[in-house]
C-alpha positions in Angstrom: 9.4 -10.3 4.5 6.0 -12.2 3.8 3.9 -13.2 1.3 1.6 -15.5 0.2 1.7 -19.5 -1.0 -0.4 -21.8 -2.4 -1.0 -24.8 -0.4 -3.4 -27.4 -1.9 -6.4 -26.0 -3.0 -5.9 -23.0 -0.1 -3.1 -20.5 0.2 -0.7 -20.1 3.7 0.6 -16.5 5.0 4.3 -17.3 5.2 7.4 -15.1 6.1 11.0 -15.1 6.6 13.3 -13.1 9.1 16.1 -11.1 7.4 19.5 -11.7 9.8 21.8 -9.2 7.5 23.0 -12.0 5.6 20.0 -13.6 4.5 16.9 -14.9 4.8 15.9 -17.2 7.4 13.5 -18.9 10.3 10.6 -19.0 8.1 7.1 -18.9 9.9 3.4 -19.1 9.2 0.7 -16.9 10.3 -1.8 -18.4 9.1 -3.6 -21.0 6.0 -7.0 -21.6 5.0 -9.3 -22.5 1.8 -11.1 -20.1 1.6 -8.8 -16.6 1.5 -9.2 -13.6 -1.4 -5.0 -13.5 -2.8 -4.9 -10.8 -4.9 -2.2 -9.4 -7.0 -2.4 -6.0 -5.7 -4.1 -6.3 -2.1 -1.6 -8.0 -0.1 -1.2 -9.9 3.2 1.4 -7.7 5.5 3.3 -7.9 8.5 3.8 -4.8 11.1 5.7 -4.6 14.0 4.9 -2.2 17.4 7.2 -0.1 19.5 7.0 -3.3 21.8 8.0 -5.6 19.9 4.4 -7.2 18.8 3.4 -7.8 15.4 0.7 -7.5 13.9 -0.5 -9.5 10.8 -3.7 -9.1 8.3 -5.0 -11.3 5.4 -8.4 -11.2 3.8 -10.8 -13.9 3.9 -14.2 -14.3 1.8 -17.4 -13.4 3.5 -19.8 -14.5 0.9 -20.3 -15.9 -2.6 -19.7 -13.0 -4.5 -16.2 -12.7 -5.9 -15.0 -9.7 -4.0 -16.9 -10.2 -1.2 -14.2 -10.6 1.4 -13.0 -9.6 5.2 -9.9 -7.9 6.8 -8.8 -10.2 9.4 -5.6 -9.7 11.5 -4.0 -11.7 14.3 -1.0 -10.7 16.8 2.3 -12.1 17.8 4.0 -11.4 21.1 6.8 -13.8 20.4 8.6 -12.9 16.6 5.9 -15.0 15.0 6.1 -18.6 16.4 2.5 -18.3 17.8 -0.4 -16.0 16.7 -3.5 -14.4 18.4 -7.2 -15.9 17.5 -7.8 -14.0 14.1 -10.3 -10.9 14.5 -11.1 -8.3 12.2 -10.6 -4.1 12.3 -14.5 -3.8 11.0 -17.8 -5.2 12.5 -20.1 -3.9 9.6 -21.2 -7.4 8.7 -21.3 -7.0 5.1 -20.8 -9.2 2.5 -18.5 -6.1 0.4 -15.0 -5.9 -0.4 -12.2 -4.7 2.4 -9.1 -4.6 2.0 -5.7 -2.3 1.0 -4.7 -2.1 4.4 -2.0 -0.1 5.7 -0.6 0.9 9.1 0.7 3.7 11.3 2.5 3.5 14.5 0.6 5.4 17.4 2.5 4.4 20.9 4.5 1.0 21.9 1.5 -1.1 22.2 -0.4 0.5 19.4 -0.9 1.1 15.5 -3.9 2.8 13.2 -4.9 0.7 10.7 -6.7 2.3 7.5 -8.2 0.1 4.5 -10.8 0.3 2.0 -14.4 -0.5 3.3 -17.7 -1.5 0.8 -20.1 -1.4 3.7 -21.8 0.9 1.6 -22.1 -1.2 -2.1 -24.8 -2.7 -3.0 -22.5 -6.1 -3.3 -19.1 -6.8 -3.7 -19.0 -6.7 -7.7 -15.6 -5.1 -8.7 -12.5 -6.1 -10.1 -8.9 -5.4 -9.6 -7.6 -5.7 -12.8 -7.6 -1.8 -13.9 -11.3 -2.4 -15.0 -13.2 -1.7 -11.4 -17.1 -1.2 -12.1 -18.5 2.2 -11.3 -20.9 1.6 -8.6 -22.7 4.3 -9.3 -24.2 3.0 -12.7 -25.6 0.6 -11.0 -27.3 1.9 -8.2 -24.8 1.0 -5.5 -23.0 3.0 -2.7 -19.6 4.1 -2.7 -16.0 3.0 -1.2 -15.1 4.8 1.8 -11.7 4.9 3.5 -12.0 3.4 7.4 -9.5 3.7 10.2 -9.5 2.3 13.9 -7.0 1.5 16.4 -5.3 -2.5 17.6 -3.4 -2.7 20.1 -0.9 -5.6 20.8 -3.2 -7.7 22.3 -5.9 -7.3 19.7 -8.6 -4.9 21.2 -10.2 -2.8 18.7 -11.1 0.7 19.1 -11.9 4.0 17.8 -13.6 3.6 14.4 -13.7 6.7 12.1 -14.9 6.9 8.7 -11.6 9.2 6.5 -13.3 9.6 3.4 -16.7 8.6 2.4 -15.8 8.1 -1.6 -12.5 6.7 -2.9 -10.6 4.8 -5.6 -12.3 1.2 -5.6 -8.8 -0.7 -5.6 -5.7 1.3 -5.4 -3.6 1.0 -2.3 -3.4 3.1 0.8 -0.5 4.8 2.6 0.3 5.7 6.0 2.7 7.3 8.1 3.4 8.8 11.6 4.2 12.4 11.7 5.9 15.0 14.2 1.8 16.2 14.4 0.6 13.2 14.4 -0.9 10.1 11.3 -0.9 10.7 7.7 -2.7 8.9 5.3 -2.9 9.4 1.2 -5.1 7.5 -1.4 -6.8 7.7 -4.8 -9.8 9.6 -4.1 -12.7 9.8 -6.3 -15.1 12.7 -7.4 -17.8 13.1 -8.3 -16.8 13.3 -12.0 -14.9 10.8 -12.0 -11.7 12.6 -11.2 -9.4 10.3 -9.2 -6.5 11.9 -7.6 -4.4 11.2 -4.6 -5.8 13.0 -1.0 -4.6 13.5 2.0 -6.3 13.5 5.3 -4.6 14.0 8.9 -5.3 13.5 12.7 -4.4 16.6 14.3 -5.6 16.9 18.7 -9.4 18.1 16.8 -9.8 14.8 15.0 -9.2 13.6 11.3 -9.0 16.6 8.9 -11.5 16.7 5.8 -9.7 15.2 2.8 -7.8 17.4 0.0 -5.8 16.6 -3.1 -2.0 16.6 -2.8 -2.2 18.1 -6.2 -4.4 18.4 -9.0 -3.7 16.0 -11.5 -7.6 16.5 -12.7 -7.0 12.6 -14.1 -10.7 11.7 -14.7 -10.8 7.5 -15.7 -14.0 5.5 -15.1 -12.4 2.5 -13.9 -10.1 2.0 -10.8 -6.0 2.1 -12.1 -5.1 -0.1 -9.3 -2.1 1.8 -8.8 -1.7 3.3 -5.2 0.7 6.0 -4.1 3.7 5.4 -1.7 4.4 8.0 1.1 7.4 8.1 4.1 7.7 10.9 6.5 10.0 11.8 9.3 9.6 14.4 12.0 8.0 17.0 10.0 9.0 15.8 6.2 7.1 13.8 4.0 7.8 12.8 0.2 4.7 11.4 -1.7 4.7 9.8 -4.9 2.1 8.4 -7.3 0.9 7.6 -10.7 -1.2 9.4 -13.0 -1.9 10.3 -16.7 -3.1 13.8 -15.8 -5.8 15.5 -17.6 -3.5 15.4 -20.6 -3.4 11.5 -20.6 0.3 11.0 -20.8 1.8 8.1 -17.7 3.8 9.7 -15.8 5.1 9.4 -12.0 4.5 12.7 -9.6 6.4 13.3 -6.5 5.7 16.0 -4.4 7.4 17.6 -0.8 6.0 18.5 2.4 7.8 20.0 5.1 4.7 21.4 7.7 3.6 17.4 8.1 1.2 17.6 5.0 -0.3 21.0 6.0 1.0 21.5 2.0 2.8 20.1 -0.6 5.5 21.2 -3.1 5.6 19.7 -6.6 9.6 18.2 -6.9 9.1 15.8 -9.9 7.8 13.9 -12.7 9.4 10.2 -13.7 9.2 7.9 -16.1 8.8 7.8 -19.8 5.4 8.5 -21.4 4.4 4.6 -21.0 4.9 4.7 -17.5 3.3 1.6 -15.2 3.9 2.9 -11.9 3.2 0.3 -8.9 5.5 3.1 -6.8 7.4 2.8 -3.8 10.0 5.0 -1.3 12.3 5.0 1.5 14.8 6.7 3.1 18.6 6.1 1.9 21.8 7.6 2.2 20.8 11.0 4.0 18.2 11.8 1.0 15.6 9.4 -0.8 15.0 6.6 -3.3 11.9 6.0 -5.6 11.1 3.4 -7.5 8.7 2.5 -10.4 7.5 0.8 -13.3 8.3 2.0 -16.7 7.6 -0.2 -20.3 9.6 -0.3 -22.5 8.9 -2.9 -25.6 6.4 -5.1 -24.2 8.3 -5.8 -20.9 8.6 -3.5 -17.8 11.6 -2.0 -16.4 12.3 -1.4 -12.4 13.8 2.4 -12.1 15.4 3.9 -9.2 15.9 7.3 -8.4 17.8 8.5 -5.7 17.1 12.5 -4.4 19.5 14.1 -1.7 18.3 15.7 1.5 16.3 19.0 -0.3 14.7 16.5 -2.2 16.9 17.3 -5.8 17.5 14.6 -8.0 21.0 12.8 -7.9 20.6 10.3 -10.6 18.2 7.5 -12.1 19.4 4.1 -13.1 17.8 0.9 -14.1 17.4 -2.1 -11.5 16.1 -5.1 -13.7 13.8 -6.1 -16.2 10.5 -7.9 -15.2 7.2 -8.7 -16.9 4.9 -6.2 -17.7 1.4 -8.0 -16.2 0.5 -8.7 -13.0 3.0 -11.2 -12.3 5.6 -8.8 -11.0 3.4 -7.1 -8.2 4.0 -4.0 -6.7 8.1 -3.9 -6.0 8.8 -3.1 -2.6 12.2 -1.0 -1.2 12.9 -1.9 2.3 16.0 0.2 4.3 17.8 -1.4 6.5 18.6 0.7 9.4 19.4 3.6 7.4 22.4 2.6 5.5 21.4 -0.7 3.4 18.3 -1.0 1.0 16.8 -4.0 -0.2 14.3 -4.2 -3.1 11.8 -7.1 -4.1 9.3 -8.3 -6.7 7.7 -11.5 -8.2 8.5 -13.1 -11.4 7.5 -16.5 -12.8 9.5 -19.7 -11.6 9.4 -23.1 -12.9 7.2 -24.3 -9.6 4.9 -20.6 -10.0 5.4 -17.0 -8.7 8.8 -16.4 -7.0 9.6 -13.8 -4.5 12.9 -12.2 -5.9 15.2 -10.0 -3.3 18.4 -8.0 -4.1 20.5 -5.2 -2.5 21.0 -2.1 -4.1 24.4 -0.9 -3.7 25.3 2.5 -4.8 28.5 4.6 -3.8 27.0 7.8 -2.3 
C-alpha cells in the first residue's frame, strides 16, 4: 500500500508491505517541494513479473497550477533503494500529465497509459468536477498516451490511444488473453463523455469505441474514472454516469471475447450516486464497490456477483465523508481468497489512510 504525506512544506511517497497480518517495513520512494498531490491523481506502486517495481509521482514543470510531469523510478530490491527518477513522456511541455495506470506485458516489462496536455494551450484545469473546456478558449485537447518501462527504466514505444479525452478522470488497464486493455472517459465532440475502450491486438492499438452509450453530455470533467479487471478472456467494467436522463447511477457491463464487446449486467446505486468505483476478483465471482449519498454523508457499497456475473447480494461497508476527503476507495485481493478495502478520512494530525478486511461467508 502507498500513499502520500506531508513533510514540511513538501510531501514524501511512502508505503507499507502487507505480511497477512498487518502492515509493516514502511519505505520511501521518494520526497520533494515541489510535487502536484492531488485528491484524485494518485502516486502508485506496480510490481513486474520479476519482481521489480515500478513507482510514479507527478512533479510541477512550470508555474501554472496544473502544469505538472509523470515521473517514475524503479526498485530491484522491494523498495529499499530506487532508480534516478525519469519520466514516460519527453514532450517538454509545461501541461498537465498524469492518471496513470499500468499493464503487465512480460517479466521485465509493463505499459504505462496516462493523460497527456502536450496539446493545451497551458495547463489551466481543475480537478474538482469543474475542469475548463479547452476548447472555449482556443486550446488543444487531452489525449490518452501509452509507452513501454522496463525494469531498468528504458523507455520505449510511444503511441498516442486517443487524441480527445475526459480532462481528469482516471484510466484503467488490464492484460488480456489477446493482449492490453485500456478504458477511460472519452470526450466528443458534443461534449458527450462516455467510457471507451481501445486494445493492442499483433496490428497495433485499435481505434477507440464506447463500451456503451450512456450519451452523458456534461461540460466539465466528473473526475470520476472507471474500474476494469480481466482474466484470460473475461473482463467486467464498471463506471459512473448520469446518462442522458441525468439520474447517478453506477454501470457495469461484461466482456467475454477480451473487449471485442460488451454485455450490459447492471446498474447500482441510489439516484444520488457518487461513484469513485473499484473491482476485483473474490470468491470465484466479483466484488464492486462505490460511493452512494445518503443525507449529506457518503456511504461505501459492496456488491458481490458470482462467476456469470449475477448479483449475490449488496451490503454497506462504512460511512465516510461525502468531499474529497475520502478519495477514491480501493479493493485489493489477496491471493484470491482474502480482500482488503481502503479509504481516507480526517484524523486529528490530517488525512488517514484507513484499511479493513471484508469478510463474508461465501
Amino acid at each position: 500500500m502507498s500513499w502520500l504525506e506531508r513533510v514540511g512544506r513538501g510531501h514524501a511517497f511512502r508505503f507499507a508491505v502487507f505480511d497477512g497480518e498487518a502492515f509493516d517495513a514502511v519505505g520511501e520512494v521518494a520526497r520533494g517541494d515541489d510535487w502536484f498531490a492531488n485528491w484524485a491523481d494518485k502516486p502508485r506502486l506496480f510490481e513486474l513479473g520479476n519482481g521489480a517495481w515500478l513507482a510514479h509521482w507527478l512533479v510541477k514543470s512550470g508555474p501554472g497550477t496544473y502544469a505538472y510531469d509523470v515521473v517514475m523510478a524503479v526498485s530491484t530490491d522491494q523498495g529499499r533503494s530506487w532508480s534516478e527518477p525519469f519520466s514516460p513522456h519527453d514532450d517538454g511541455t509545461q501541461t498537465e500529465h498524469g492518471f496513470v495506470s499500468y499493464f503487465p506485458l512480460s517479466t521485465d516489462r509493463a505499459g504505462v497509459v496516462w493523460l497527456d496536455g502536450r496539446e493545451t494551450a497551458d495547463g489551466g484545469h481543475g480537478h474538482d468536477g469543474h475542469a475548463h473546456d479547452h476548447h472555449q478558449h482556443g486550446q488543444g485537447d487531452m489525449t490518452l498516451r501509452a509507452a513501454v518501462v522496463d525494469a531498468v527504466g528504458r523507455v520505449s514505444e510511444p503511441a498516442l490511444l486517443d487524441e480527445r479525452v475526459c480532462d481528469c478522470c482516471q484510466t484503467a488497464s488490464v492484460m488480456t488473453d489477446s493482449g492490453p486493455v485500456v478504458i477511460y472517459r472519452g470526450r466528443s465532440a458534443d461534449e458527450v463523455r462516455d467510457i471507451r475502450i481501445v486494445r493492442r491486438l499483433d496490428q497495433g492499438w485499435t481505434d477507440p469505441v464506447r463500451i456503451h452509450a450512456d450519451d452523458w453530455r456534461i461540460h466539465a470533467c466528473p473526475v470520476n474514472g472507471p474500474a476494469l479487471i480481466a482474466s484470460g478472456q473475461e473482463l467486467i467494467a464498471a463506471w459512473f454516469t448520469l446518462g442522458a436522463d441525468g439520474i447517478p447511477r453506477v454501470e457495469l457491463a461484461r466482456s467475454q471475447d477480451t473487449g471485442a464487446s460488451f454485455a450490459h449486467r447492471a446498474t447500482l446505486g441510489s439516484e444520488r450516486a457518487l461513484g469513485r468505483v473499484d473491482l476485483a476478483w473474490w470468491q470465484g465471482g466479483f466484488v464492486v464497490s462505490w460511493l452512494d449519498q445518503v443525507d449529506g454523508a457518503a456511504r461505501l457499497q459492496l456488491a458481490r456477483f458470482d462467476q456469470d456475473a449475477g448479483l449475490k447480494d449488496q451490503r454497506e461497508l462504512t460511512t465516510l465523508d461525502a468531499g474529497r476527503i475520502s478519495g477514491f476507495p480501493k479493493l485489493v485481493n489477496l491471493k484470491g481468497e482474502r480482500l482488503l478495502v481502503t479509504w481516507t478520512e480526517p484524523g486529528a494530525e490530517g488525512p488517514q489512510v484507513q484499511v479493513a478486511e471484508i469478510i463474508v461467508q461465501p
